[in-house]
N, C-alpha and C positions, 0 to 999 in steps of 0.2 A: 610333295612334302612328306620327310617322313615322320612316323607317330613314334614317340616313345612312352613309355608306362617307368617312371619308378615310385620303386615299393619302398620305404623309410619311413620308421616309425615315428624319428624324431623331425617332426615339420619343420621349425627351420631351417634343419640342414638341405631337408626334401626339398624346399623352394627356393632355394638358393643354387640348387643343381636345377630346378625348373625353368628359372627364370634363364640361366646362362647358357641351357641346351636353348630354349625360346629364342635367344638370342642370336644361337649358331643356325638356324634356319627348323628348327622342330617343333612338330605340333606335340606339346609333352600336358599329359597330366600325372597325380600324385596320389597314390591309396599309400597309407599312414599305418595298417597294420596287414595281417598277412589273410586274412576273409576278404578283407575289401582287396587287395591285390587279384585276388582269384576270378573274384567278380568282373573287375578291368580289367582284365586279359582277355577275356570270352566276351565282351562287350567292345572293348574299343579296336581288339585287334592290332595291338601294337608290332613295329617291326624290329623293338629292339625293348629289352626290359633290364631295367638297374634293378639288382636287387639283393635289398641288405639281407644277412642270413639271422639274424637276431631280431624275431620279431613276435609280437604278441598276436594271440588268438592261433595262427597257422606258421610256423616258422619256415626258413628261406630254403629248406631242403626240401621239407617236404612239398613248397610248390612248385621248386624243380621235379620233382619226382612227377606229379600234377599234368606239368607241362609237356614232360617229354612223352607220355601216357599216351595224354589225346590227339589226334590223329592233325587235326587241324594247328599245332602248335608245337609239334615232336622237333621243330628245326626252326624254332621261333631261338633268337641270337639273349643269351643272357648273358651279361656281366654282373659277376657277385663280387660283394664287398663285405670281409668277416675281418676279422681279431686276427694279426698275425700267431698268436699264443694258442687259438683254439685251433692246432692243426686238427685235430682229428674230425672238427665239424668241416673243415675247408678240404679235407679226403672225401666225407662225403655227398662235398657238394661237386667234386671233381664227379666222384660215380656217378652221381645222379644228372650230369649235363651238362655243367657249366663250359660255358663257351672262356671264360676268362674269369679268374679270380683274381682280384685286387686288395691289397692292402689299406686300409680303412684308416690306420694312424698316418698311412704319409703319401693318400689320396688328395688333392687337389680339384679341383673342379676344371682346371686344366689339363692336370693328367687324364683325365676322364673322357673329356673331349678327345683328345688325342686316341684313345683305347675302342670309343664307340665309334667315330670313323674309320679307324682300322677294321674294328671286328666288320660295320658295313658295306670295306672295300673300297672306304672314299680316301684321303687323306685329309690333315687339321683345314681346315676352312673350308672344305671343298665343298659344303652345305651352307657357307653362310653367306653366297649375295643370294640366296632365298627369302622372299621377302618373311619378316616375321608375324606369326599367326598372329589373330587377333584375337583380342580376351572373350572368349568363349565358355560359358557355365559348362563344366564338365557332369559327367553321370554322378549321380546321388551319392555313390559308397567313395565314390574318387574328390580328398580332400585339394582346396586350392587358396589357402589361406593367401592374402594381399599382402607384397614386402615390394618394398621399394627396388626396379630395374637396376640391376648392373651394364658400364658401359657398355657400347654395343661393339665397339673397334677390340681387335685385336693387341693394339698398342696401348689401351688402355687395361690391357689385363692385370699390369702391376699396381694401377692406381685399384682399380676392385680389390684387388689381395691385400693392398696397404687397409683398404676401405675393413672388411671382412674381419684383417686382422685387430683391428682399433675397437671395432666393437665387439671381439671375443670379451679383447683385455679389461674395455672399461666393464665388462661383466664379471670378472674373475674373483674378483671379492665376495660376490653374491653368490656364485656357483661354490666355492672354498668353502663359504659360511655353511651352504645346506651340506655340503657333505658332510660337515663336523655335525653339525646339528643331527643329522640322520645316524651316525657313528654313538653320538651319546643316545640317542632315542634304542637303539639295539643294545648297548651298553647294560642299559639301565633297567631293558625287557628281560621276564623271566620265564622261561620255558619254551619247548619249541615253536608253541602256537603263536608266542607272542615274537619272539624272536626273530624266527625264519621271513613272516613280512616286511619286518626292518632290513635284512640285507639284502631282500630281493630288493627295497626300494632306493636302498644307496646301489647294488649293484646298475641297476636301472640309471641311476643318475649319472653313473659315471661311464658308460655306453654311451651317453647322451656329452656326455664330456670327450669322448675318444672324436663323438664325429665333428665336432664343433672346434676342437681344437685342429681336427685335421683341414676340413675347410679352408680355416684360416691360415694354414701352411704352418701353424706352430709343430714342430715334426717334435722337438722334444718332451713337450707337453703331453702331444699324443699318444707318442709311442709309451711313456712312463703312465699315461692313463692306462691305455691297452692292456697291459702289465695287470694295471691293477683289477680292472673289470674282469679280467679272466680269473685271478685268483679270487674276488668274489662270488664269481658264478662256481667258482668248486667249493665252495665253504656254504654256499647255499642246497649246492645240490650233495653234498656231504657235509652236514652239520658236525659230526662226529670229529670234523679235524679241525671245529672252533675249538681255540683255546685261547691263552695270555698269550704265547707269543704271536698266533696268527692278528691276535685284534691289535697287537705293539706294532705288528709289520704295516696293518692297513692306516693305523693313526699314524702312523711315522709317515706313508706312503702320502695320505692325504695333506702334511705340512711340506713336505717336500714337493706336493705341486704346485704349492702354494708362492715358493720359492723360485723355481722353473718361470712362473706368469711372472716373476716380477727381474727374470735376466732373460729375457726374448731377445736380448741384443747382441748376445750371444752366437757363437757360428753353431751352424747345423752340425748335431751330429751324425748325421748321416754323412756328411761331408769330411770327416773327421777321421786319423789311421784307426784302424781295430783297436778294443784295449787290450794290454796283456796282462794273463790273469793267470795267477801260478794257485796251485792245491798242493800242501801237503799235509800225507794220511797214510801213516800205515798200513792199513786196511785196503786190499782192492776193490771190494765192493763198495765201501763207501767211498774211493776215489770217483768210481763211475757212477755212482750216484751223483755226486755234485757235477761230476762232466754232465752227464745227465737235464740236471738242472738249468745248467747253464747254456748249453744248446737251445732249451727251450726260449732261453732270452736271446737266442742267437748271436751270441759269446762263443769265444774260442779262448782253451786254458792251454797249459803245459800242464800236467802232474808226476810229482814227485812220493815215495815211501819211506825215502831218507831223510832225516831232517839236517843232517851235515851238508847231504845233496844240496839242499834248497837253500842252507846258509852260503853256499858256493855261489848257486845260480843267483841269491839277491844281491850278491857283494858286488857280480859281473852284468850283472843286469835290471832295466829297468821295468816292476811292475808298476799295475797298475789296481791292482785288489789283490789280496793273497786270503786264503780262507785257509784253515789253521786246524790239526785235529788239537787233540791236548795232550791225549794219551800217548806218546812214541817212544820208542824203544831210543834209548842216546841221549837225545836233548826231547822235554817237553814241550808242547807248543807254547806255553807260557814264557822258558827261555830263548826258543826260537824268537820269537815276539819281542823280547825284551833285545836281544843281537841286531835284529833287524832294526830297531828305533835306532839304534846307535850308528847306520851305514847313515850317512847325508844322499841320498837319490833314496830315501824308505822311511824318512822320519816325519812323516804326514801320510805316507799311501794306505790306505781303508784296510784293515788286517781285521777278517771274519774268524771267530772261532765256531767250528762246528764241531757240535759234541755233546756228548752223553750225558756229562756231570754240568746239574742244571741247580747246584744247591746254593744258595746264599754265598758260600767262599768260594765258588767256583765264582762266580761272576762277579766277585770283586776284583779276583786274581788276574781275570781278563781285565778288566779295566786299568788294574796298577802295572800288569806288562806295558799294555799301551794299544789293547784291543780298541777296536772301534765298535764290531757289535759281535752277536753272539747269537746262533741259531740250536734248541737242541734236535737232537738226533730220538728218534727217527725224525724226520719234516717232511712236506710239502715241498714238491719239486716247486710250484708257484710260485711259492713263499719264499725258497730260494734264489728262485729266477727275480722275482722285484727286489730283494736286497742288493741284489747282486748289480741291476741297472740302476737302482738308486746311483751306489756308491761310483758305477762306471760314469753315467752322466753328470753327475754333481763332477768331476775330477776332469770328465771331456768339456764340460763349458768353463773352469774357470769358477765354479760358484764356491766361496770359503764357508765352511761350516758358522755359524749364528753361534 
């Protein structure tokens, strides 16, 4: 029988992949933060370890790092699970050994399965007429909180994912509620001291939101969480780039999940063609700045420096977001904006202006064109990147603006 260890902070999610490895034929136990992982790995001798890279006390590289060290555990098989947005911590969890990184918003606890028998060399069931362990008290630091088995057949995997998904949603109201609650408690805080524990504790919350939503195969929930958890982890860990418009992006971010929970019946967008997304900006560096951005939401634009150009490209084609300088030589984004309302294939598509001029008449002028929002310059690629899936997702499901 093999042993597996995974490491997840947030316990439901952890016994939820406990119980359905349990069920594929694994002796599995659960450490909840990154000490107690360290601890269970030299103790139980796992042959295969989950492990989320976002964790309190020791986080998930450095117990790759740990791992690959000692000598007894340097080819011990790990699969990580991070934020598709924090490439740069999933680089070095690449360096450090991972055997497989996984995507956390649009993980499954079936895709999962599927990944650990591979990495084992078995394929999907080839562990499960192993009889299933029996509940056994794990080591002291190794949590094993009691949740109700999921089916044990393979054919019942869509009734567990219906199961899973049922009771994310009847939760979603109460999860929504804390996030706003936590947004006003930060709001309302003065100073860094007071501040800074407010965002780490909605950032926290909503990490805890990416994996709960992904469990439950909600992909679009997850993914627009994901979004959001990583631009609160750089606003935490750079305070300096809070401001009005980063805290408008996170409250807007947080209604708009809000909205997502309530069209799950909606088709995946991951399922869905790419969206197309045009830039026009004089500027070449701040062209590639928003291309920039938008990569990081893993978006693909055209961009444009003409704004005649781009009145061509919207007349002949359909986008799907257009971000907007203000400033251009010929026509201003403002008249651009205003041509565009006027084409029937453009007289609703999301039209971002980004831009310098942040003063009261500028941002009426957006609004009387027929702007939908407005980021100033300089910004946060992050911040860019969540407007940018907002306005993509909202427009791939189908949801009309309230």
């Amino acid at each position: 029988m093999k042993k597996m260890l995974i490491i997840e902070d947030d316990e439901i999610v952890g016994n939820i992949y406990r119980h359905r490895f349990a069920v594929e034929g694994f002796e599995v136990a659960l450490a909840t933060d990154g000490e107690a992982g360290l601890t269970a790995i030299r103790r139980l001798k796992p042959d295969v370890v989950i492990l989320d890279l976002m964790l309190p006390k020791v986080g998930g590289v450095e117990i790759l790092k740990r791992i690959r060290a000692e000598e007894a555990t340097k080819s011990l098989p790990v699969i990580v699970l991070s934020n598709a947005y924090l490439s740069s911590i999933v680089q070095e969890a690449w360096k450090a050994g991972a055997n497989h990184c996984m995507i956390k918003a649009s993980c499954t606890p079936k895709h999962l399965i599927d990944m650990v028998n591979k990495t084992l060399g078995g394929s999907p069931g080839a562990v499960a007429a192993a009889p299933k362990p029996a509940a056994t008290p794990g080591p002291a630091p190794v949590a094993r909180a009691p949740v109700s088995l999921p089916p044990e057949s393979s054919e019942d995997d869509g009734a567990f994912q219906a199961e899973l998904r049922q009771t994310f949603l009847n939760s979603a109201p109460e999860q929504i509620a804390k996030l706003r609650g936590l947004l006003q408690l930060f709001v309302k805080s003065e100073g860094d001291t007071a501040r800074l524990p407010n965002i780490f504790t909605l950032y926290r919350k909503v990490h805890s939101l990416t994996s709960n939503s992904a469990v439950a195969g909600l992909v679009g929930v997850a993914k627009m969480a994901s979004a959001l958890e990583a631009l609160l982890k750089e606003l935490y860990e750079k305070p300096k780039n809070i401001n009005a418009s980063t805290m408008r992006t996170v409250a807007h971010t947080i209604d708009f999940l809000s909205v997502l929970m309530e069209h799950t019946s909606g088709q995946d967008p991951e399922k869905l063609p790419p969206a197309n997304i045009l830039i026009v900006d004089d500027e070449a560096i701040s062209r590639r700045a928003v291309i920039y951005a938008l990569e990081k939401a893993h978006l693909k634009c055209v961009s444009v420096e003409d704004p005649l150009v781009a009145l061509s490209m919207l007349s002949e084609n359909r986008f799907d977001l257009v971000f907007l300088d203000v400033d251009m030589p010929g026509m201003s984004g403002f008249e651009l904006c205003t041509k565009l309302r006027a084409l029937p294939a453009h007289s609703k598509t999301p039209v971002v202006f980004v831009t310098g001029l942040t003063d009261f008449e500028s941002r009426a002028r957006s609004t009387l064109s027929g702007g939908s929002d407005l980021i100033a310059k300089p910004f946060l690629f992050m911040e860019l990147a969540v407007k940018a899936l907002t306005h993509v997702l909202r427009g791939q499901l189908g949801i009309t603006r309230g």
